[in-house]
Structure formats: C-alpha cells, structure tokens
C-alpha positions as CSV (number, residue, x, y, z in Angstrom):
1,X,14.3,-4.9,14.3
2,X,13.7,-3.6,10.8
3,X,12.1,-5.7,8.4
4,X,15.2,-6.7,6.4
5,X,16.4,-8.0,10.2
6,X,13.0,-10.1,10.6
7,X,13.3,-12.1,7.0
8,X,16.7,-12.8,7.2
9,X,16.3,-14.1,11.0
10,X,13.1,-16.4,9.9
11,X,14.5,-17.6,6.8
12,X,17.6,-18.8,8.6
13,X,15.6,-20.3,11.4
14,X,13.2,-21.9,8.9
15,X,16.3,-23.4,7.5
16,X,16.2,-21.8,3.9
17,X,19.0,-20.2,1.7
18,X,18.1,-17.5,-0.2
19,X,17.7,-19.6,-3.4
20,X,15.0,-21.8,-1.6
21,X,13.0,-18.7,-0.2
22,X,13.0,-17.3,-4.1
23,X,12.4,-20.3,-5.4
24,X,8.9,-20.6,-2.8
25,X,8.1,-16.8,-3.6
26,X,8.6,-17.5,-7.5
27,X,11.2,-14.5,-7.7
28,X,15.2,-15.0,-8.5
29,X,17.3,-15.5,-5.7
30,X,19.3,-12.0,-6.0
31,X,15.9,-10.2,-5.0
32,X,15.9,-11.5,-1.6
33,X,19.2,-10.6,-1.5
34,X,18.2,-6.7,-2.1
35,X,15.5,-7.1,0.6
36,X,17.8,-8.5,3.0
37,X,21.3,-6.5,2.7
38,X,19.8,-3.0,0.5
39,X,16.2,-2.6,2.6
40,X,14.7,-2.8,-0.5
41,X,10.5,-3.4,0.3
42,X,9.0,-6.4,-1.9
43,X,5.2,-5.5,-3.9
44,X,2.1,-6.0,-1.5
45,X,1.9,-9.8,-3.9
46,X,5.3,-10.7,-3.4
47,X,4.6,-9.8,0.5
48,X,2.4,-12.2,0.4
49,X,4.0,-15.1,-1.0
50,X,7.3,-14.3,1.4
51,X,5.3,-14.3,5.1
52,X,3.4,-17.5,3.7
53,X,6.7,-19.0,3.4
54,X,7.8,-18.1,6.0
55,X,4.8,-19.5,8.0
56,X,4.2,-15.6,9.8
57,X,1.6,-12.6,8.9
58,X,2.5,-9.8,6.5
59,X,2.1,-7.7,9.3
60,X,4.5,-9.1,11.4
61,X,6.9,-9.1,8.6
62,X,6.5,-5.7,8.3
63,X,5.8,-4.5,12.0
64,X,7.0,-6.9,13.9
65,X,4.0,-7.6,16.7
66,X,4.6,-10.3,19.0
67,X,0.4,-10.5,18.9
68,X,0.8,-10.6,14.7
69,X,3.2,-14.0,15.3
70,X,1.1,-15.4,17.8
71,X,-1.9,-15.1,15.5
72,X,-0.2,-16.4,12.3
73,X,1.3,-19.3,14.7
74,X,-1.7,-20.6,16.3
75,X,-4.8,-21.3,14.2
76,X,-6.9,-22.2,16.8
77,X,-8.2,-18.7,17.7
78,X,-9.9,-20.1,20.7
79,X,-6.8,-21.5,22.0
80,X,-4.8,-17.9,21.3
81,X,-7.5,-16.4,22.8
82,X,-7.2,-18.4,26.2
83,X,-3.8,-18.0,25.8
84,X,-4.5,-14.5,25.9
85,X,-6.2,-14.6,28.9
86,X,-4.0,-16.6,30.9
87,X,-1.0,-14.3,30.4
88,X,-3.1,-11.6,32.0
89,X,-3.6,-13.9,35.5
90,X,-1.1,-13.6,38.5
91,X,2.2,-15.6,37.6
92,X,0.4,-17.9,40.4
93,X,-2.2,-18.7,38.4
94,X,0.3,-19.0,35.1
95,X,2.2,-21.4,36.9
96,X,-0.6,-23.8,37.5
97,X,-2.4,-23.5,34.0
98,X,1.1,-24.5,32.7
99,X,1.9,-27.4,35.2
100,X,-1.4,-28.6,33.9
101,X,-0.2,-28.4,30.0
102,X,3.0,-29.7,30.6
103,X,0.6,-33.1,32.4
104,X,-1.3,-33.5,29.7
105,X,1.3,-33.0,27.2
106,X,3.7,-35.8,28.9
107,X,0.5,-38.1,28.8
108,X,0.0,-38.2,25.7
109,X,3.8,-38.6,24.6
110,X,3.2,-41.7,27.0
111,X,0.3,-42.6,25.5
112,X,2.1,-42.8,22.2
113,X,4.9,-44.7,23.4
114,X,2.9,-47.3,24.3
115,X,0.9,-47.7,21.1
C-alpha cells in the first residue's frame, strides 16, 4: 500500500472528510485531495500535522510498518515492549497471556457496572 492508499484508508476509518483532515492540518481541503488521488507528497511540516491527525507516526505514513503503528498506538513503551515479547512465545503461551487479558479486562467492565 502506497502512501496515498494509507491516508485515504485512516482518514476514512477515523471518520474524517477531506475538509475536516485540512481543516486539522491547516491546509485547504483540495490539497488532500492531490495527496490522495495525484500521489502528490505533503512538506516534512505538513507531514507532521497529517500523521498527528491521524493518531499514527510519519513513518508509518510514509512506510507503512506494522512496528511504526504499534509504536504510535501504544504509549506505554513498556507495555509494546511486553507485547513484543509475547508474540515471540509458542501460540501456547499466546493463548494463555491472552486468556489472562481478556480476565482482567471483563473484571473491570464488571467492576464498572457495578459502581
């Protein structure tokens, strides 16, 4: 996926017209039209301002790394680090560590209910 691809797929899953991206980035709307439908490639500023929208890294913008998204995503390094790990075990292992997640996760929804 090119990066025209990648910011027309997040803007539409963020739930953003092209007016509303421009209008976060501080450019007019037809600009993100030329970046999504000409492959046009926005200044290293306006880069910036468009994968901060977005919520994702410049990088993956551009490149496209799963590892880029995860590390914009997550700001807890620790946690994508232990993440990181665990997708290296046996899918044994990964099974457990996410029966465990999902346990603590329905918990605490519980937990919240009943407040």
């Amino acid at each position: 996926m090119d990066f025209h691809q990648r910011l027309k797929q997040l803007r539409t899953e963020k739930g953003l017209s092209k007016g509303d991206l421009a209008t976060l980035v501080g450019v007019h709307y037809s600009q993100i039209g030329r970046y999504e439908e000409k492959g046009a490639t926005p200044s290293a500023d306006i880069m910036a301002k468009v994968s901060n929208a977005l919520g994702v890294s410049s990088d993956f913008l551009m490149s496209g790394s799963s590892d880029d998204l995860a590390d914009s995503s997550l700001t807890d390094k620790e946690l994508l680090n232990q993440f990181k790990a665990i997708e290296k075990m046996q899918d044994s292992d990964k099974t457990v560590v996410k029966t465990l997640i999902d346990a603590f996760i329905t918990k605490k929804k519980i937990q919240q209910l009943a407040i």
